[in-house]
VEXZA-695107 format. One record per residue: residue number from 1; residue in one letter; x negated, y, z of N, C-alpha, C, O, CB in turn. Coordinates in pm, whole numbers, plus 50000, padded with zeros to 5 digits. Each point is the difference from the previous one (the first is absolute). Glycine has a CB too. Example, Ala and Ser with C-alpha at 12.3 -4.5 7.8 and 13.67 -1.06 7.14 Angstrom:
<rec 1,"A",<48681,49431,50780>,<50089,50119,50000>,<49910,50120,50000>,<49896,49998,50066>,<50293,49885,50059>>,
<rec 2,"S",<49846,50222,49803>,<49918,50119,50006>,<50077,50109,50073>,<49949,50111,50017>,<49933,49826,49768>>,
END
This chain:
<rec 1,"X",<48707,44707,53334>,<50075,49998,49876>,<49906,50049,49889>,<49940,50105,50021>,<50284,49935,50099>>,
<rec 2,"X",<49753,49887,49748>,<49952,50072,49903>,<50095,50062,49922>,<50101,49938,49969>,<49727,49932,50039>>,
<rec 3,"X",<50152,50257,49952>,<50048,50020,49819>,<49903,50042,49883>,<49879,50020,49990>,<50329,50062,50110>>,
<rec 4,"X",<49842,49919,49862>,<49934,49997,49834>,<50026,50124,49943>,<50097,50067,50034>,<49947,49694,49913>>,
<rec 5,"X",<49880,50272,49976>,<50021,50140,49868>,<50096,49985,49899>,<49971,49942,49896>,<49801,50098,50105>>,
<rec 6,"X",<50344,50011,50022>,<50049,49910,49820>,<49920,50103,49872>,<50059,50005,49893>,<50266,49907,50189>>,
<rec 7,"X",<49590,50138,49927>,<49931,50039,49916>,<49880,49911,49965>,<50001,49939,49893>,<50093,50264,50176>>,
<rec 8,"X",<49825,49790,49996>,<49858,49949,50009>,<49969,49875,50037>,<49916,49922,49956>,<50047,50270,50086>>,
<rec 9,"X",<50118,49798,50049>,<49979,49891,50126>,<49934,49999,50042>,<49920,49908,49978>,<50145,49987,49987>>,
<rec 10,"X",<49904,50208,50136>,<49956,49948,50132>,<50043,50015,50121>,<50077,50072,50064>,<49784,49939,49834>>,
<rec 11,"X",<50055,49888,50119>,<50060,49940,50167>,<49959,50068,50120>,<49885,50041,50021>,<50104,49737,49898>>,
<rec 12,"X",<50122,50234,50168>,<49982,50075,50148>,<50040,49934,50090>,<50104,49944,49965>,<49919,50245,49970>>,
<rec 13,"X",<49940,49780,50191>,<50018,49947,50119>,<50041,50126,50084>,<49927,50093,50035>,<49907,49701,49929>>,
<rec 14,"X",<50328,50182,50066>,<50046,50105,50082>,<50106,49927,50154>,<50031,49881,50003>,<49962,50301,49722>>,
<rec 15,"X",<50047,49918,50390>,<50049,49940,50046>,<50158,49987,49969>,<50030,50096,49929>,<49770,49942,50198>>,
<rec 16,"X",<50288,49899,49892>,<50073,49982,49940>,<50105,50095,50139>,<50118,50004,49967>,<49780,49744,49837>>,
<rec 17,"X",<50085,50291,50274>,<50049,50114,50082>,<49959,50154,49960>,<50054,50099,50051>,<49936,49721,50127>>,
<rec 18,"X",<49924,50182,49740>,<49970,50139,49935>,<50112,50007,49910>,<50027,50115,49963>,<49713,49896,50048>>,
<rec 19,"X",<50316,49915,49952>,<50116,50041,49879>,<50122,50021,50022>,<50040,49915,50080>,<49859,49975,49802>>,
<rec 20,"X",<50166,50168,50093>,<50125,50053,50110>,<50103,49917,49895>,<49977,49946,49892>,<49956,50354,50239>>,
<rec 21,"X",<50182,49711,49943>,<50076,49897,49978>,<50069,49980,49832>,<50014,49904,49924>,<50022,50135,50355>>,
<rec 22,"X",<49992,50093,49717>,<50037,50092,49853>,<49914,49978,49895>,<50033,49991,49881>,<50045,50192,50238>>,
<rec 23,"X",<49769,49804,49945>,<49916,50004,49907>,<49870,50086,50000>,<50017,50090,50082>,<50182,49851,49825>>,
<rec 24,"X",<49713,50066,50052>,<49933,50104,50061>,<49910,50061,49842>,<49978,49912,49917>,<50007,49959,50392>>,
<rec 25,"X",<49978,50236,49665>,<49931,50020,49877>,<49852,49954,49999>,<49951,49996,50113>,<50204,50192,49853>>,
<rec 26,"X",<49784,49786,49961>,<49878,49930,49998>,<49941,50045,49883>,<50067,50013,49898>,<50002,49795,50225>>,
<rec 27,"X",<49754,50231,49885>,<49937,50034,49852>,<49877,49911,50006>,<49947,49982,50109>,<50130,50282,49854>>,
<rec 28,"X",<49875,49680,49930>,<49909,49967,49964>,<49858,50064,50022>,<49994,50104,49933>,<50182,49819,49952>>,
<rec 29,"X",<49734,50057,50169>,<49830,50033,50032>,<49964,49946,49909>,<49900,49934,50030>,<50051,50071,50188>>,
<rec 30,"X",<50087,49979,49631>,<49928,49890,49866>,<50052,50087,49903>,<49922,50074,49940>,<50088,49648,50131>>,
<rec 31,"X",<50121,50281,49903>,<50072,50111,49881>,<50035,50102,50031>,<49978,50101,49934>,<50099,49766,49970>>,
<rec 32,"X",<50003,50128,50229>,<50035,50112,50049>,<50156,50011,49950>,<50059,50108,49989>,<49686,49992,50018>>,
<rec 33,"X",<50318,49757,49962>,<50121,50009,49997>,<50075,50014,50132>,<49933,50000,50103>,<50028,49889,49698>>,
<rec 34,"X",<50185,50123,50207>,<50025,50038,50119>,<50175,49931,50008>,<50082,50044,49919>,<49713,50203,50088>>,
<rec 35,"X",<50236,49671,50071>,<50113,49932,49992>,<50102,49989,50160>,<49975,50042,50113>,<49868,49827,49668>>,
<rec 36,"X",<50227,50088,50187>,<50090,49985,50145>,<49997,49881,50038>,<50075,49942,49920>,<50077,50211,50041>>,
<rec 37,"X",<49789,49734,50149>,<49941,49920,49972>,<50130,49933,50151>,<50025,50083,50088>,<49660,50007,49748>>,
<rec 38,"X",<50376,49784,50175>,<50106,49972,50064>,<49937,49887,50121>,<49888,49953,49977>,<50291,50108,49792>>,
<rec 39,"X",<49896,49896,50362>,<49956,49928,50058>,<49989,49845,49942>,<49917,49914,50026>,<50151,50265,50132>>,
<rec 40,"X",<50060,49816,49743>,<50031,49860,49929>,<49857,49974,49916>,<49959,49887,49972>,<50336,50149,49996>>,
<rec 41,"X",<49634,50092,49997>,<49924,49948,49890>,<50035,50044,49814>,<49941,49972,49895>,<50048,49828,50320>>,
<rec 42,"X",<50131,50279,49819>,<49988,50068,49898>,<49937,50134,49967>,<49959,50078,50086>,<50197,49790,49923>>,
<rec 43,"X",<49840,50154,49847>,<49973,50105,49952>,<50057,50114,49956>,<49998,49966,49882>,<49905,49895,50105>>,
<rec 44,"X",<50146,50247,50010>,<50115,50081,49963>,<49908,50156,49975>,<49910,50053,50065>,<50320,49789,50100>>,
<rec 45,"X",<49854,50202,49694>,<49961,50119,49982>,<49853,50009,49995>,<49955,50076,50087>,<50247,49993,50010>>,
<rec 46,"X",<49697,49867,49816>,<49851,50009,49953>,<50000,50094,49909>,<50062,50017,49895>,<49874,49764,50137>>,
<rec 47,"X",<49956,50300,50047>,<49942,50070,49846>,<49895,50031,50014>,<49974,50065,50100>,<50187,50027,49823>>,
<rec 48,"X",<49738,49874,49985>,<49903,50023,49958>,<49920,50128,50007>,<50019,50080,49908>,<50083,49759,49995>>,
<rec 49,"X",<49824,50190,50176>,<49924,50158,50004>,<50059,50096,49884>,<50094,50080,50000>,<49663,49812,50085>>,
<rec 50,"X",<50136,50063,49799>,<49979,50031,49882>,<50163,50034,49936>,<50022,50095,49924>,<49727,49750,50073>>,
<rec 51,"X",<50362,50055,50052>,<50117,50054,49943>,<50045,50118,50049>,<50087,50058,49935>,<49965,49743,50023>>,
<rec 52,"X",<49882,50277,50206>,<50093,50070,50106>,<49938,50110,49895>,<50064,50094,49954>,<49973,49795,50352>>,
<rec 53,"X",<49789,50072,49658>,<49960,50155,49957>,<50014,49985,49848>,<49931,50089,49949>,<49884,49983,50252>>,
<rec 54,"X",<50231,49870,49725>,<50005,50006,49843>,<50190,50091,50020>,<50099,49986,50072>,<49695,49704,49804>>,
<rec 55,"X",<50155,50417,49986>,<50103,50064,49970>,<50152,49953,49929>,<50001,50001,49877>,<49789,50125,50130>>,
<rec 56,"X",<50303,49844,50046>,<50138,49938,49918>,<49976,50021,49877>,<49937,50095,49953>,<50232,49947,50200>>,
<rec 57,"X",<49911,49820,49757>,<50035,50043,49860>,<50090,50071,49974>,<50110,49977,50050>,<49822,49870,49903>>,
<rec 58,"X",<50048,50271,49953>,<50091,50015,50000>,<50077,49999,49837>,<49912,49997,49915>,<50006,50099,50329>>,
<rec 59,"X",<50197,49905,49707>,<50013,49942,49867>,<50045,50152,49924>,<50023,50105,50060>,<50059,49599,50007>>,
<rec 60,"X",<49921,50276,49795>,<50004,50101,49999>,<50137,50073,49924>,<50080,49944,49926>,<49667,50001,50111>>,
<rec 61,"X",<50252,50171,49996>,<50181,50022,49972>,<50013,50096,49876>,<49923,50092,49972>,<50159,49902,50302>>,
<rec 62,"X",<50023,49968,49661>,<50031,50094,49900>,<50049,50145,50072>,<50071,49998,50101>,<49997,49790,49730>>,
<rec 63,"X",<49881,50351,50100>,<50031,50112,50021>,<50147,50024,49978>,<50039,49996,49883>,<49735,50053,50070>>,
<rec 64,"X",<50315,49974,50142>,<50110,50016,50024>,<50092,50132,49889>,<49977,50120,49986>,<49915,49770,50273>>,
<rec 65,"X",<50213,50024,49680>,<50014,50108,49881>,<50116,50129,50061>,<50120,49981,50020>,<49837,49796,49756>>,
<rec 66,"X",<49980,50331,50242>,<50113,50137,50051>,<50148,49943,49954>,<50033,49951,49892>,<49784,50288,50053>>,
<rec 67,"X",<50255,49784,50168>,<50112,49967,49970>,<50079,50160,49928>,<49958,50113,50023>,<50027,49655,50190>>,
<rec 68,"X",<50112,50205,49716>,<50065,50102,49966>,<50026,50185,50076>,<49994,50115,49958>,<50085,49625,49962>>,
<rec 69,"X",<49951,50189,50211>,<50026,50095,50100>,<49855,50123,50001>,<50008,50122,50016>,<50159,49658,50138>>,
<rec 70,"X",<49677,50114,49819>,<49891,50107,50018>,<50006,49995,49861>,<49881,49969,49996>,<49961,50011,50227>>,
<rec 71,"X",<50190,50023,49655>,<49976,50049,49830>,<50092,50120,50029>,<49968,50103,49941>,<50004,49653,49875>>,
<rec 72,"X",<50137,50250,50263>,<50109,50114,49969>,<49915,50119,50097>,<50000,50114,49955>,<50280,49722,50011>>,
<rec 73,"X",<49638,50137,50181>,<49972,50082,50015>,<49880,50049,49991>,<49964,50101,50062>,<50196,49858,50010>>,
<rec 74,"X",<49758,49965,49841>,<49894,50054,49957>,<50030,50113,49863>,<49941,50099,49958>,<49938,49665,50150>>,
<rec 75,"X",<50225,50170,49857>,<50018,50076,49841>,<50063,50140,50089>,<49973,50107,49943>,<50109,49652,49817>>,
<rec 76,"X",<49991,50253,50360>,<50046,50117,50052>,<49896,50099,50035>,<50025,50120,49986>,<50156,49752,50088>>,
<rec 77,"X",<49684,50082,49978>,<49915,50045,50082>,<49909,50030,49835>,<49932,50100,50025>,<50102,49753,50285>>,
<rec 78,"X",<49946,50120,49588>,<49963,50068,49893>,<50082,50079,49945>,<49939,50094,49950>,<49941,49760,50025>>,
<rec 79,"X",<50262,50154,50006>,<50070,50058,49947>,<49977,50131,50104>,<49978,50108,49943>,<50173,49688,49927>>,
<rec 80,"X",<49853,50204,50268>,<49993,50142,50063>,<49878,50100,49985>,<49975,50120,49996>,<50159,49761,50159>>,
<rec 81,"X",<49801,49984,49837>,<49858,50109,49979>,<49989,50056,49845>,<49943,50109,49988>,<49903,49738,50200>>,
<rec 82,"X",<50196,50100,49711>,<49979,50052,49892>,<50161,50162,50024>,<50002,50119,49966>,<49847,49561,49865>>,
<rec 83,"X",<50241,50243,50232>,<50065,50180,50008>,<49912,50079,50106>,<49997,50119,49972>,<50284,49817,49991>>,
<rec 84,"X",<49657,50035,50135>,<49961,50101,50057>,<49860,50064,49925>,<49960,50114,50023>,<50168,49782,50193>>,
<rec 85,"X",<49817,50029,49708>,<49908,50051,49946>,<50050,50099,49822>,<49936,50067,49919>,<49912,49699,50256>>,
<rec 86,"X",<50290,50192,49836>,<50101,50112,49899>,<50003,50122,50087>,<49960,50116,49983>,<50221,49707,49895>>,
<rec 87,"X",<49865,50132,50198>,<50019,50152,50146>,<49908,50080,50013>,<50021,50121,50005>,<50074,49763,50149>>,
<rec 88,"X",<49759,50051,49857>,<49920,50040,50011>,<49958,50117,49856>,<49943,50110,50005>,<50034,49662,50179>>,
<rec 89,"X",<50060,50174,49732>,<49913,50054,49831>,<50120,50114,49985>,<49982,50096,49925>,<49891,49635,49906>>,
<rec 90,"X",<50220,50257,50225>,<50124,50071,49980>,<49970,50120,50101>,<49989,50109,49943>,<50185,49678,49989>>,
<rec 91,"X",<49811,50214,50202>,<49973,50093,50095>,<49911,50143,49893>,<50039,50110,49959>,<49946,49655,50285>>,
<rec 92,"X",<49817,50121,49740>,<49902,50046,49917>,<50059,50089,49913>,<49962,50116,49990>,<49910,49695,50031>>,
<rec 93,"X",<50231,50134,49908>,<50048,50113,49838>,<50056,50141,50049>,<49965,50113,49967>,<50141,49668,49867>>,
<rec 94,"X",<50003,50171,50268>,<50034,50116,50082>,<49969,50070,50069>,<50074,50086,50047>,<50005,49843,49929>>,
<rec 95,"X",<49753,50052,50063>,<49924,50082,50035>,<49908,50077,49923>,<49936,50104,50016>,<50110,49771,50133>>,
<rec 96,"X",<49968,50040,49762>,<49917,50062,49893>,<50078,50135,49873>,<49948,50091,49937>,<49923,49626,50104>>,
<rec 97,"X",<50280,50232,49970>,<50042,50111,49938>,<50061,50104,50081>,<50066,50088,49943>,<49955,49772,49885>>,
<rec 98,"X",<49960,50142,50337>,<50036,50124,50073>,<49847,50061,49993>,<49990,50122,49990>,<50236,49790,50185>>,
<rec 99,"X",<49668,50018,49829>,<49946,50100,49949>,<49928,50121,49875>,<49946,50111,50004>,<50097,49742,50164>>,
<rec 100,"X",<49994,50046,49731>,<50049,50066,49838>,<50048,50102,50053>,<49944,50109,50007>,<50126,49711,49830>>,
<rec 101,"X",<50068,50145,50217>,<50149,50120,50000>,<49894,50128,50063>,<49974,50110,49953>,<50319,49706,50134>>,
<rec 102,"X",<49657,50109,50050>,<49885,50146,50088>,<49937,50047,49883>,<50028,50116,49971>,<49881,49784,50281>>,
<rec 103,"X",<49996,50027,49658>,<49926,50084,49949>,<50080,50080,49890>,<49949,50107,49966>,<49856,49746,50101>>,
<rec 104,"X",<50278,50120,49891>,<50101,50059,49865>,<50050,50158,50111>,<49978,50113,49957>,<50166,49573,49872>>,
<rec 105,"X",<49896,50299,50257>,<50102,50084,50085>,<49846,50098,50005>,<49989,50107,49941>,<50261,49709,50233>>,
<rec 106,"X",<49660,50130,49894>,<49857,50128,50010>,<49967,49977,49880>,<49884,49969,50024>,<49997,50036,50210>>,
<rec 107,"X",<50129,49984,49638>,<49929,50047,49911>,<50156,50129,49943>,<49965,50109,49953>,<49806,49616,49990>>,
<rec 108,"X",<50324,50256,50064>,<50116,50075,49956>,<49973,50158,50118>,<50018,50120,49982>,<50181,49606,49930>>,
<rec 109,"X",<49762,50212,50178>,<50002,50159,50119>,<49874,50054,49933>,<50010,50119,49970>,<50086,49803,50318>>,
<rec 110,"X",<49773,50012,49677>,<49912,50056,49965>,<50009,50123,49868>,<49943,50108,49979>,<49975,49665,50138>>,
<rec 111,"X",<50161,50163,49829>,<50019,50075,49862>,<50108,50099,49995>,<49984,50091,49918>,<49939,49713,49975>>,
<rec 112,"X",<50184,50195,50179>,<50054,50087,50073>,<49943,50113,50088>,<50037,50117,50008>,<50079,49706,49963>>,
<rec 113,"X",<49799,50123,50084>,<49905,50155,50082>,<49917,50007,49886>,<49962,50117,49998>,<50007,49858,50295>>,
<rec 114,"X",<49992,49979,49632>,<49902,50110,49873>,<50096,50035,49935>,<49990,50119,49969>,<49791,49781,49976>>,
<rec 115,"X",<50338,50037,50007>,<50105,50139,49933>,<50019,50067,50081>,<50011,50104,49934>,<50112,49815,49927>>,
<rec 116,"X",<49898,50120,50271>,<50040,50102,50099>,<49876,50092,50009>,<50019,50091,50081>,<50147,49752,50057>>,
<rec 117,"X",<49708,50159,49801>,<49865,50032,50067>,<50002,50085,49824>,<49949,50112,49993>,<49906,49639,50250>>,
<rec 118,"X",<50212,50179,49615>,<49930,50047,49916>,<50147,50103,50008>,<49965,50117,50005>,<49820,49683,49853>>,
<rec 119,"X",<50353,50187,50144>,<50091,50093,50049>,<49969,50138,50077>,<50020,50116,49964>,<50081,49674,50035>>,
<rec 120,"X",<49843,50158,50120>,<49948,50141,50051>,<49882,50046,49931>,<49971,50117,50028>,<50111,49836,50191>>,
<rec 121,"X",<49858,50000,49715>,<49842,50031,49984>,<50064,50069,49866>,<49946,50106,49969>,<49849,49675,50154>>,
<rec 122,"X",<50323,50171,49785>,<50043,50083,49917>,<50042,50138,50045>,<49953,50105,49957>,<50096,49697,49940>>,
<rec 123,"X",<50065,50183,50215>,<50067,50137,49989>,<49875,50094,50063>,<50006,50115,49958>,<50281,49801,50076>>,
<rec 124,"X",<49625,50064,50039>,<49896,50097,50075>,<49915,50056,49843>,<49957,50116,49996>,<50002,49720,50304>>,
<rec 125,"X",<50027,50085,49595>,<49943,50036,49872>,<50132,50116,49960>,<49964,50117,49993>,<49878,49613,49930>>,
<rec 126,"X",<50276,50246,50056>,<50084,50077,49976>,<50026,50112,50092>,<50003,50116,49960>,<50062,49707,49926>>,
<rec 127,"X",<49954,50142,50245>,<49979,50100,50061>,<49871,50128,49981>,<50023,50116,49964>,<50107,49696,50159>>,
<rec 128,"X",<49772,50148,49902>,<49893,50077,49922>,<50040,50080,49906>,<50030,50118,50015>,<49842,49727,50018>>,
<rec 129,"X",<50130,50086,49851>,<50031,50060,49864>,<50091,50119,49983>,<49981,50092,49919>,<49984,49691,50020>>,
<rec 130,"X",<50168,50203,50173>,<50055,50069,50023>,<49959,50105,50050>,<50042,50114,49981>,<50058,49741,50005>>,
<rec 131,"X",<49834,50118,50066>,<49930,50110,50134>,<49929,50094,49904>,<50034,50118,50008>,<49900,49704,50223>>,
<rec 132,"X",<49962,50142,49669>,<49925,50034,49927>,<50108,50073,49896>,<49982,50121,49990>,<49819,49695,50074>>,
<rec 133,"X",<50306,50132,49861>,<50071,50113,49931>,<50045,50103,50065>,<50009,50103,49932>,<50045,49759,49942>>,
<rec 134,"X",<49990,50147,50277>,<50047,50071,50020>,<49903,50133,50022>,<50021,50114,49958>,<50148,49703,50095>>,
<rec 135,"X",<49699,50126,50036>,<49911,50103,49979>,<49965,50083,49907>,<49996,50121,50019>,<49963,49767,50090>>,
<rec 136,"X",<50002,50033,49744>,<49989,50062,49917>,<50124,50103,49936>,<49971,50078,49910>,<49859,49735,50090>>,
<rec 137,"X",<50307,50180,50053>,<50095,50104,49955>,<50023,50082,50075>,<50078,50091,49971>,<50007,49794,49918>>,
END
């Protein structure tokens, strides 16, 4: 039996018991196409080397427009972060004015123990003084 390339054409001398009944696949030693080649003499399913290894077309697609459902939760997923980053600046203030209040509260004790320091440091002057009139009478 011969067949043929439906690419190229060329010709092969085969036995016609090598081909199974179904059909058998067959490639070219010329292109290197590769086909399903039948006992009748047909051809079925050719393809060409070069087509198995060339990359598909592919066409090209418009960028798919967010449907509503991702605008609502993208606008959610900014909206949280701009409050947590309120939370955040809000925490900061409140840390920042407990420690004002600390330093106000130790600067109020501070000045409180130097009135308590110039208090005693007065009456021990008075005391003295006392001490000293009395000696002298």
């Amino acid at each position: 039996m011969r067949i043929t390339c439906p690419t190229c054409a060329a010709q092969y001398d085969v036995n016609e018991n090598d081909i199974a009944f179904t059909g058998q696949e067959v490639q070219c030693s010329e292109c290197m196409t590769v086909w399903t080649q039948t006992r009748s003499g047909e051809v079925e399913n050719a393809h060409a080397a070069d087509a198995l290894i060339e990359e598909p077309e592919v066409e090209a697609v418009e960028p798919a427009q967010a449907s509503p459902e991702w605008a609502t939760i993208s606008e959610l997923a900014e909206e949280t972060q701009a409050e947590a980053e309120e939370i955040t600046d809000v925490e900061e203030v409140e840390e920042v004015e407990e420690v004002e209040e600390v330093e106000e509260v130790e600067e109020v004790e501070e000045v409180e123990e130097v009135e308590e320091v110039e208090e005693v440091s007065g009456r021990s002057r008075s005391a003295k003084q006392n001490c000293r009139r009395k000696r002298r009478t």
